[in-house]
C-alpha positions in Angstrom: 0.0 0.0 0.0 2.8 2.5 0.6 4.0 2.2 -2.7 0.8 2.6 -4.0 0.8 5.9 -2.3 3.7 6.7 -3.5 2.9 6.3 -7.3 -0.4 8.0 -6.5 1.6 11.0 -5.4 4.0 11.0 -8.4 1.4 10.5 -10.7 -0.5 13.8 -9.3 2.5 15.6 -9.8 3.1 14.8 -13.2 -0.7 15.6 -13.4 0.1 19.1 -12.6 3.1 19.1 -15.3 1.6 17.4 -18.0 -1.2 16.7 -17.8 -2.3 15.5 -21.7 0.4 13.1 -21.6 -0.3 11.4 -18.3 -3.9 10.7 -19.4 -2.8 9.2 -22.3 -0.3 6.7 -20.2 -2.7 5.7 -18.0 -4.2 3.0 -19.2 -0.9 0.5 -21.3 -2.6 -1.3 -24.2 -0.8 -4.5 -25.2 -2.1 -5.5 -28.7 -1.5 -9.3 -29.8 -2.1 -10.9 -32.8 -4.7 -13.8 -31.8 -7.0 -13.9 -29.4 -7.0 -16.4 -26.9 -9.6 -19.5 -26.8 -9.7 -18.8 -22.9 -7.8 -16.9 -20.2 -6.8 -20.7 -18.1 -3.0 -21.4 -19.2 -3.3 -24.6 -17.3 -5.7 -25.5 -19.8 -4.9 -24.9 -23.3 -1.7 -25.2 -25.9 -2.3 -21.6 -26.6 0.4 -18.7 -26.2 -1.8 -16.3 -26.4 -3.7 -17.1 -23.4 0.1 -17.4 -21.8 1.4 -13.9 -22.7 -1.5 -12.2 -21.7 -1.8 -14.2 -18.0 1.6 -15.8 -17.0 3.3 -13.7 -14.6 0.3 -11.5 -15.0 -2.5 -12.6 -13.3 -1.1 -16.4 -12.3 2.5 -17.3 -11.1 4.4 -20.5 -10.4 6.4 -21.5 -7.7 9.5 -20.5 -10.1 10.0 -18.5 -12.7 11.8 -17.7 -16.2 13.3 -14.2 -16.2 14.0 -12.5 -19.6 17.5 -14.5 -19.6 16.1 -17.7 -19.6 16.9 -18.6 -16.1 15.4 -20.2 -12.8 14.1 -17.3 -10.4 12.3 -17.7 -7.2 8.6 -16.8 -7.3 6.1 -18.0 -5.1 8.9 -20.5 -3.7 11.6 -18.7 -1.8 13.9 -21.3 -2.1 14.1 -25.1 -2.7 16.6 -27.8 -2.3 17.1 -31.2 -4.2 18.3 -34.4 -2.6 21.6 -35.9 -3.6 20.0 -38.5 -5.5 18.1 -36.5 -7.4 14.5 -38.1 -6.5 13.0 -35.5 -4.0 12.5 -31.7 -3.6 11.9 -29.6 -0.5 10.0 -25.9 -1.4 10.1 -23.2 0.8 7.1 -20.5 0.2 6.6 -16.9 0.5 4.5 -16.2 3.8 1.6 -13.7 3.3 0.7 -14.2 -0.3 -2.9 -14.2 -1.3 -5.2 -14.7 -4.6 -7.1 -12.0 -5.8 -10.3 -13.0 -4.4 -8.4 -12.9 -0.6 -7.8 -16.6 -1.0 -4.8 -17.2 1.4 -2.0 -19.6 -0.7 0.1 -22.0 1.2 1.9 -25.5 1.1 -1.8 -27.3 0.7 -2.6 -24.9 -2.2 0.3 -25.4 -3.8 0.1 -29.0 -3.3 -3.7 -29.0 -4.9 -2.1 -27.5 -8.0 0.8 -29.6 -8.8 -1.8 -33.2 -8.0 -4.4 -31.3 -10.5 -1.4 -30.9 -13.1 -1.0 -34.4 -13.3 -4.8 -35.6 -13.3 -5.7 -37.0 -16.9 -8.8 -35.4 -16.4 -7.9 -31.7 -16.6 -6.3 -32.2 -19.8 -3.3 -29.5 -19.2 -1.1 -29.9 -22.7 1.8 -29.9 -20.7 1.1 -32.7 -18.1 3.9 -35.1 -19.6 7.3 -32.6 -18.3 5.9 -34.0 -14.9 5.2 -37.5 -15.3 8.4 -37.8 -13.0 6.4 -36.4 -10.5 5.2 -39.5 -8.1 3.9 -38.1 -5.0 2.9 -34.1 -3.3 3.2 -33.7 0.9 2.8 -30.8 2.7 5.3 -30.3 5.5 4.1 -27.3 7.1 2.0 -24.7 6.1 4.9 -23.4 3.8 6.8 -26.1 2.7 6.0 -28.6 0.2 8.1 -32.0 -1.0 7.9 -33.4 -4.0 9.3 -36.9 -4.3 10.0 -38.4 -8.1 9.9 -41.7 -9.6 13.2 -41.1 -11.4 15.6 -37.9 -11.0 14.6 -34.9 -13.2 16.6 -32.1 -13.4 14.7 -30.0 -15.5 11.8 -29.8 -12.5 12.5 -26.2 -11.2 13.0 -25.0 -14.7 9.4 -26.7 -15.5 7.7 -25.2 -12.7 8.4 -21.8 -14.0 6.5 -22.4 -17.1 2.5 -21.3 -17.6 0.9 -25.0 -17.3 2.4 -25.2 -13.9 1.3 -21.5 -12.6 -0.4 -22.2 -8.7 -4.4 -22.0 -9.1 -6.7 -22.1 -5.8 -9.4 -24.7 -5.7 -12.2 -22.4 -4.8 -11.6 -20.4 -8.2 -10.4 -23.0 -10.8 -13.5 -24.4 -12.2 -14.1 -20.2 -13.1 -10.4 -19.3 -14.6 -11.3 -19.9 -18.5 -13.2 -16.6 -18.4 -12.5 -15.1 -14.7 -9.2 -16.0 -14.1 -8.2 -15.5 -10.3 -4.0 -15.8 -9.5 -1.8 -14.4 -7.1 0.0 -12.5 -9.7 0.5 -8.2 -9.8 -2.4 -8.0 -11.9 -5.8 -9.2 -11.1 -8.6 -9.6 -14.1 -11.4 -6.5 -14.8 -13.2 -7.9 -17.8 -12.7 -9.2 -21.4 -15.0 -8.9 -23.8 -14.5 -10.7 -27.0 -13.2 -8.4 -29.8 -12.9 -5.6 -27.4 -9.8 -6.8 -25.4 -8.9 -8.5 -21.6 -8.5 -5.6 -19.2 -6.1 -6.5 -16.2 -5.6 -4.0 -13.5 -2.3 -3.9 -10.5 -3.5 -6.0 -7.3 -3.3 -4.1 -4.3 -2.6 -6.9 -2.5 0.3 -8.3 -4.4 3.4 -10.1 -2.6 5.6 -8.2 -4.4 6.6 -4.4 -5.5 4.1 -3.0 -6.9 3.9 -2.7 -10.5 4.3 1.0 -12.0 1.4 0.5 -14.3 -2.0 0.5 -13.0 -4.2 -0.5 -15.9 -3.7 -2.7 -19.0 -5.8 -3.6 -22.2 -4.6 -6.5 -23.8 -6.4 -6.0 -27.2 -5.9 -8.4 -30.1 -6.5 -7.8 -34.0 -5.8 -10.5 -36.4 -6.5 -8.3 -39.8 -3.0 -7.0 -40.8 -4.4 -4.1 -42.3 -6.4 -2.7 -39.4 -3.5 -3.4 -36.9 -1.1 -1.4 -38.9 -3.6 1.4 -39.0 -3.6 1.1 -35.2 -0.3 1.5 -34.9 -0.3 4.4 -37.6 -2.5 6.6 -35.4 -0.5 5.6 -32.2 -3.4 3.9 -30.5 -1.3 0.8 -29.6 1.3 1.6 -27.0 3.0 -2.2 -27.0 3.1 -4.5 -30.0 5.6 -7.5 -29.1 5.8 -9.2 -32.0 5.9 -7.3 -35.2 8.7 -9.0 -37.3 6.7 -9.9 -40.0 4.6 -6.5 -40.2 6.0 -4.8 -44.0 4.7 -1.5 -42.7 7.0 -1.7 -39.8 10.0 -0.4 -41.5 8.0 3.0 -41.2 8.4 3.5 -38.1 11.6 3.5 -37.9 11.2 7.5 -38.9 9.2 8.0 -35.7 10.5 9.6 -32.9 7.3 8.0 -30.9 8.0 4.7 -31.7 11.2 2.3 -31.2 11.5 -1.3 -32.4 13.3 -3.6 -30.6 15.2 -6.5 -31.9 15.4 -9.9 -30.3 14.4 -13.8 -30.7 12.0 -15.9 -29.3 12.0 -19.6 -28.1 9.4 -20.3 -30.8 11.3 -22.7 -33.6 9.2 -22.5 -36.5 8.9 -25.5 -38.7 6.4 -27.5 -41.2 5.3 -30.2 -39.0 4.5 -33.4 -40.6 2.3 -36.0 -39.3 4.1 -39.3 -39.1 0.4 -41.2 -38.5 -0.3 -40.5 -42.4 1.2 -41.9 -45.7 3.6 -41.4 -47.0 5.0 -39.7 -44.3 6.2 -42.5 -41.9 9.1 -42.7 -45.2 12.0 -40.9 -44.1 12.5 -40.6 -48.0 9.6 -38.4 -48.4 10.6 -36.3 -45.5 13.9 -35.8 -46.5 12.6 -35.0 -50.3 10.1 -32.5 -48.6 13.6 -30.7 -46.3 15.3 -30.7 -49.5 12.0 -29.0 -51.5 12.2 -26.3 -49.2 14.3 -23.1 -49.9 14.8 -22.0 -46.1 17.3 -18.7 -46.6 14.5 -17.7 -49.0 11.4 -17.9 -46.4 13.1 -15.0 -44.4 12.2 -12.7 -47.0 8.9 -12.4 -44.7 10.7 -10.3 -42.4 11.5 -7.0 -43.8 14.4 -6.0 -41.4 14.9 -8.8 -38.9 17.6 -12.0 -39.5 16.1 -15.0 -37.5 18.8 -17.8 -37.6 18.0 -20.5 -39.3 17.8 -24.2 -37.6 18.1 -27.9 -38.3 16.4 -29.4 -35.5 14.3 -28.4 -32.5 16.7 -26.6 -30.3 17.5 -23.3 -30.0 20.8 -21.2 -30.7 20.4 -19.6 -27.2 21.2 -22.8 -25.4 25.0 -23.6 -25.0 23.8 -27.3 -26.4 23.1 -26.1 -29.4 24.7 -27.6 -32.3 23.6 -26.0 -36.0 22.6 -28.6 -38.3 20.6 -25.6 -40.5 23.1 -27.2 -43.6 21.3 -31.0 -43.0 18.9 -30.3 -46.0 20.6 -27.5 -48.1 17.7 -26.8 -51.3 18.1 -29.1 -53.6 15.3 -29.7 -56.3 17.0 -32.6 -57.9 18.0 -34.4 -55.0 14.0 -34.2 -53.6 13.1 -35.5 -56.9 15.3 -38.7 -56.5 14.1 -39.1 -53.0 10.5 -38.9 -53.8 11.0 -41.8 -56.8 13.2 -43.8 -54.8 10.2 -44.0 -52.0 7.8 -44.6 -55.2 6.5 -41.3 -56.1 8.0 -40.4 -59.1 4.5 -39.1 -60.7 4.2 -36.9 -58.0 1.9 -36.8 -54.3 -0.8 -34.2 -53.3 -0.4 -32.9 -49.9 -3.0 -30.6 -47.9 -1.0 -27.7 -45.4 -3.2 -26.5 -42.7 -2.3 -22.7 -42.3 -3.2 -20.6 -39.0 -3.5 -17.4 -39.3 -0.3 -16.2 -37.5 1.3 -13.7 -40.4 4.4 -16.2 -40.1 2.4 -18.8 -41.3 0.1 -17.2 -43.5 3.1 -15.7 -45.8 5.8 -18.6 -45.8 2.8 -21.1 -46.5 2.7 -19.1 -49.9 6.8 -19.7 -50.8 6.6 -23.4 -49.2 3.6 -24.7 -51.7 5.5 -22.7 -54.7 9.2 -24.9 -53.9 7.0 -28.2 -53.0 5.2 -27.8 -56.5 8.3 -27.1 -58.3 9.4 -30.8 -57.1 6.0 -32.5 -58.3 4.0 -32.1 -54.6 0.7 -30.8 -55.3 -0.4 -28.6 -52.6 -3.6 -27.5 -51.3 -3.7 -24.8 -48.7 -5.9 -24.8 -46.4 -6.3 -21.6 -44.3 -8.2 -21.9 -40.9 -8.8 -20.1 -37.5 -6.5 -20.7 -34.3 -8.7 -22.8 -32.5 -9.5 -24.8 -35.7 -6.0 -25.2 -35.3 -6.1 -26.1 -31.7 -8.3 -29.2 -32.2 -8.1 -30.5 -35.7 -4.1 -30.6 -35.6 -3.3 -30.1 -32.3 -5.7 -32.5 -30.7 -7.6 -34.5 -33.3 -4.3 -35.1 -35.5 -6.0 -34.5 -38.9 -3.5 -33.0 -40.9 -0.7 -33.8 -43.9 1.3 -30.8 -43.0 1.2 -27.6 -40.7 3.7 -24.3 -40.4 3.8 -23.3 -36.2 5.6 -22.1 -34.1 6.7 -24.1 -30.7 7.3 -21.5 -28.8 7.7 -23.6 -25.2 11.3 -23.3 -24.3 13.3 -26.0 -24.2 10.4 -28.2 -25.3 12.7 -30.7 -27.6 11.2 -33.6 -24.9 8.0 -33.7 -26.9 9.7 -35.9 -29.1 9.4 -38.7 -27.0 5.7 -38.5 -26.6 3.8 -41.1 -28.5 1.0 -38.9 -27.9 2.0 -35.9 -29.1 0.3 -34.7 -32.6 3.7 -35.2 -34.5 2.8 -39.3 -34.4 5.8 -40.1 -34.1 7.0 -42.8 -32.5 11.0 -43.3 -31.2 12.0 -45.8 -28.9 15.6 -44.8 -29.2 14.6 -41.0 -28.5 12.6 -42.0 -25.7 15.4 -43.7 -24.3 17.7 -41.2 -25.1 15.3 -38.1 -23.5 15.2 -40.6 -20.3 19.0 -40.5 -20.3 18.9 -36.6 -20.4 16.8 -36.0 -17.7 18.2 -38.4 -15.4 21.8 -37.2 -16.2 22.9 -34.6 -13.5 26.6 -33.1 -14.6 25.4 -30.2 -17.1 28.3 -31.0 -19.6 27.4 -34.8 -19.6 24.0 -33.5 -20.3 24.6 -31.5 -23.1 26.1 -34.0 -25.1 23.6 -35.8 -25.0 21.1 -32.7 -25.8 23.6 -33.0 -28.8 23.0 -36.1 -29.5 19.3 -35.6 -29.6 19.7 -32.6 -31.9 21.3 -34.6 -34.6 18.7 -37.6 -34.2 15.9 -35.5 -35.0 17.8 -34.0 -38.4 18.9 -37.4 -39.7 15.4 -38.7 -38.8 13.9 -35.4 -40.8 10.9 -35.7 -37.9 10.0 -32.3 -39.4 10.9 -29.0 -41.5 13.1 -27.1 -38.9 13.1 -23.7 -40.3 14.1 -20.9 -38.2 14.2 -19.0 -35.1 10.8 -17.0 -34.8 12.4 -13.4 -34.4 10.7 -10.8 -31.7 10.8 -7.2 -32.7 8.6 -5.5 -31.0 7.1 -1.8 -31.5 6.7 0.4 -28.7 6.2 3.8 -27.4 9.6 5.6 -27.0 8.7 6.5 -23.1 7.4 2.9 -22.5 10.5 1.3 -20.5 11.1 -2.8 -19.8 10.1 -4.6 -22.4 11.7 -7.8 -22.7 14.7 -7.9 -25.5 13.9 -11.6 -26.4 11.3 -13.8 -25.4 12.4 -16.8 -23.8 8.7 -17.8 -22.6 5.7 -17.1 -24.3 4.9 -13.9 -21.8 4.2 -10.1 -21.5 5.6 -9.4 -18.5 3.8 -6.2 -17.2 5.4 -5.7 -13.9 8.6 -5.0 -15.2 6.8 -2.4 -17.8 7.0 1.6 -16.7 6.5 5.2 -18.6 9.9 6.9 -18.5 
C-alpha cells in the first residue's frame, strides 16, 4: 500500500506538469495478434492465453526471467536431494489470490496433484510424469518426491501449465481468471480486449502500471492502422509486419530486436502416408528453400535451424546445412520411395502472419518438385483441435514456442505421431543425467537424431521485434517464454 501511495503521489504531480500526456499513459494497451480460446494457461496449448496471463494474473512456484533462467517466485527457495529423487520448497509467507484466497503448502500442493490428473487435460502434463507423490510439510513447505531424477523440475515449474491455481476459483479461470500475480482480471469482452488491473494486494513491488488492455487484432491491415494513429502503445511481435519499416522514422515509436524460443517449422504428421518414409521427409527438407522464407521479415535475420533446439542454449549444435535446397535431389528421394509421378499434400495454415506468408513460398518450392499442394487456411482454435488435438493434418507451419520443449519428441502422444523408442530412451537419459556437460552432449546427441530422422521441416528462429512507445521502458529484449511481462513495464 505505501508504494501505492507513493505512485499516486507522483502520478498527481506529473498531473500538474503534463497533464495531456499522463492521461494518455494511464491505461498500457498491449495489442497481440490472436485472441485467446480462454484466459486458463493450465488448460490450453495456446500462447496467447500465456502472454496475456503468465506472470500476469497467475505465477508459479519458479519463474523464467527474460535471460532464460530459474528465479524464485512463489517459492523462496528449494533444495534437491543428492539423489536426485525429491524436492523440498520453501514458500513466500503472506501471499494471497485476488479474491483474498490465502495460498500455502496445501494450495500449492492442490495444484501440482491437479497438473498431473488425466482429467484436466493440461497440454503440458507429460514434463511432470516424473512427478510420483505431493506432501505438505508445514503450512509453507512442500516436497515433492519423483519416480526417477529430473533435473529439468524447477526449470518446469516456472512455465504457464504449472502456474499455482486455488481450488475455490479453478472451475471459473477460463473466463475469470483469479491468481496471485500483480495483476488481477477486470473484464474481457470478446473483440474488445482483456482488461487486467495492479492487485493491491500483491506479494511483491508494486507494478508501476496500474491499468492494462490486452487487445488483439488479427486483420493486418487494421492493426497497422492502429499503430499508424499511435493507439497501440506495445506490440511484441511485429517482425513480420512490412509497414513496420516505417516506423523507424518515428520519434514516438522504437523497435526492438530480439528472438524468441518459438522454432518455427512444417510439421508433418508421421500417422499418415507417405510420411512415416523418411525418403519423403527428406525430399520435402530438400524442396524447401529456407534462406529464401526469411524474405517475410522486412528488417529482422532469424537464424536458421536444423532441428528443434534453439541457438540460445549452449547445447546447441547447427545442423541448419542438413537439408541445403536441392530440387534434384528431392526428386530422387520422392522416386526412390515410389512417387515419381508426384503426391498431393494438404497444409493446414493458422492465421499467424508467419504462417500465412511462408505457407505461400513453401507450396511454390514443393510444387516445383511435383508435390501438389492444397492450402488450407483456418482459425486458431481450428488449429487447436483439428491438428493439435484430433491429428488430422498432412502438413502444418507453427511455431513451438515452449522453451526447451525438444522432450516432446518422446511423446507417442503428441500430434507429430511419431514414434522413437531410441529417443525415448535417449530423452530418459537426459533428464536423469545430473553433470550439465554430460547433459549436453547428450542434448547433442538428440539434436542430430531428429535431423537425420527429418521428424520435421526445422526452419528458423521466430524473431521478436517489438514496436513500442519511446517512453514505455522494460520490455523484454527476447522472449524466452511465451509472456508479457507487465510488472517490469514503466513510462519513462
Amino acid at each position: 500500500m505505501r508504494n501505492r501511495i507513493k505512485r499516486l503521489i507522483v502520478m498527481a504531480a506529473l498531473l500538474l506538469a503534463c497533464p495531456g500526456a499522463l492521461l494518455a499513459q494511464e491505461a498500457l494497451r498491449v495489442e497481440l495478434q490472436l485472441e485467446p480460446p480462454h484466459l486458463d494457461p493450465t488448460r490450453t496449448a495456446s500462447g496467447t492465453t500465456a502472454e496475456a496471463t503468465h506472470l500476469n494474473i497467475f505465477q508459479g512456484l519458479t519463474r523464467i526471467d527474460r535471460h532464460g533462467e530459474v528465479q524464485p517466485a512463489l517459492a523462496k527457495a528449494w533444495d534437491v536431494a543428492e539423489d536426485g529423487l525429491s524436492y523440498r520448497f520453501v514458500l513466500r509467507e503472506g501471499v494471497q489470490f485476488h479474491d483474498g484466497q490465502p495460498f500455502d503448502a496445501e494450495v500449492a500442493a492442490y495444484s501440482l496433484r491437479r497438473l498431473l490428473d488425466e482429467r484436466d487435460e493440461n497440454p503440458q502434463r507429460h514434463l511432470f510424469q516424473a512427478l510420483e507423490e505431493v506432501v505438505v510439510l508445514s503450512p509453507l513447505e512442500l516436497s515433492l518426491t519423483l519416480s526417477r531424477p529430473d533435473v529439468l523440475l524447477p526449470f518446469r515449474l516456472g512455465l504457464s501449465a504449472a502456474v499455482m491455481v486455488h481450488p475455490v476459483s479453478v472451475h471459473t479461470n477460463t473466463t475469470q481468471p483469479i491468481g496471485t500475480g500483480p495483476y488481477a482480471f477486470v473484464a474481457w469482452k470478446r473483440s474488445k480486449g482483456v482488461h487486467l488491473r495492479a492487485f493491491d494486494g500483491y506479494w511483491g513491488e508494486s507494478p508501476a502500471i496500474e491499468e492494462v488492455l490486452f487487445t488483439f487484432t488479427p486483420n493486418r491491415l487494421e492493426l497497422e492502422s492502429g499503430l499508424a494513429e499511435g493507439l497501440i502503445d506495445l506490440y511484441p511481435d511485429a517482425s513480420s509486419l512490412m509497414a513496420h519499416m516505417l516506423f523507424t522514422q518515428r520519434v514516438d515509436y522504437v523497435i526492438q530486436d530480439g528472438i524468441s524460443e518459438g522454432q518455427v517449422i512444417v510439421a508433418i504428421n508421421h500417422g499418415r502416408e507417405p510420411f512415416g518414409d523418411r525418403r519423403v521427409r527428406r525430399a520435402i527438407s530438400h524442396a524447401i528453400d529456407k534462406p529464401a522464407l526469411l524474405a517475410i521479415y522486412p528488417t529482422a535475420s532469424p537464424p536458421l535451424i536444423g532441428s528443434h533446439f534453439s541457438p540460445r542454449h549452449p547445447a546447441y549444435v547447427d545442423l541448419s546445412d542438413r537439408y541445403p535446397y536441392d530440387q534434384a535431389r528431392a526428386r530422387a528421394l520422392l522416386e526412390a520411395a515410389g512417387h515419381g509421378e508426384g503426391l498431393h499434400v494438404t497444409i493446414a495454415v493458422p492465421p499467424t502472419q508467419y504462417a500465412e506468408r511462408s505457407s505461400l513460398y513453401i507450396a511454390s518450392d514443393l510444387e516445383a518438385v511435383g508435390i501438389g499442394v492444397e492450402l488450407q487456411r483456418i482459425t486458431w482454435g481450428e488449429w487447436i483441435e483439428r491438428v493439435f488435438t484430433e491429428h488430422d493434418y498432412d502438413l502444418t507451419i507453427v511455431a513451438h514456442v515452449e522453451p526447451f520443449d525438444i522432450d516432446i519428441y518422446a511423446r507417442d502422444d503428441y500430434y507429430f505421431n511419431f514414434h522413437s523408442p531410441a529417443f525415448q530412451a535417449l530423452w530418459a537419459r537426459i533428464e536423469a543425467e545430473q553433470d550439465p556437460a554430460r547433459r549436453n552432449r547428450l542434448l547433442e546427441e538428440a539434436q542430430r537424431y531428429l535431423a537425420d530422422e527429418a521428424v520435421n521441416v526445422f526452419l528458423f528462429m521466430k524473431p521478436q521485434q517489438a514496436i513500442r512507445k519511446a517512453g514505455l521502458q522494460g520490455v523484454w529484449g527476447d522472449a524466452p517464454i511465451p509472456a508479457v511481462v507487465l510488472e517490469e513495464l514503466y513510462w519513462e
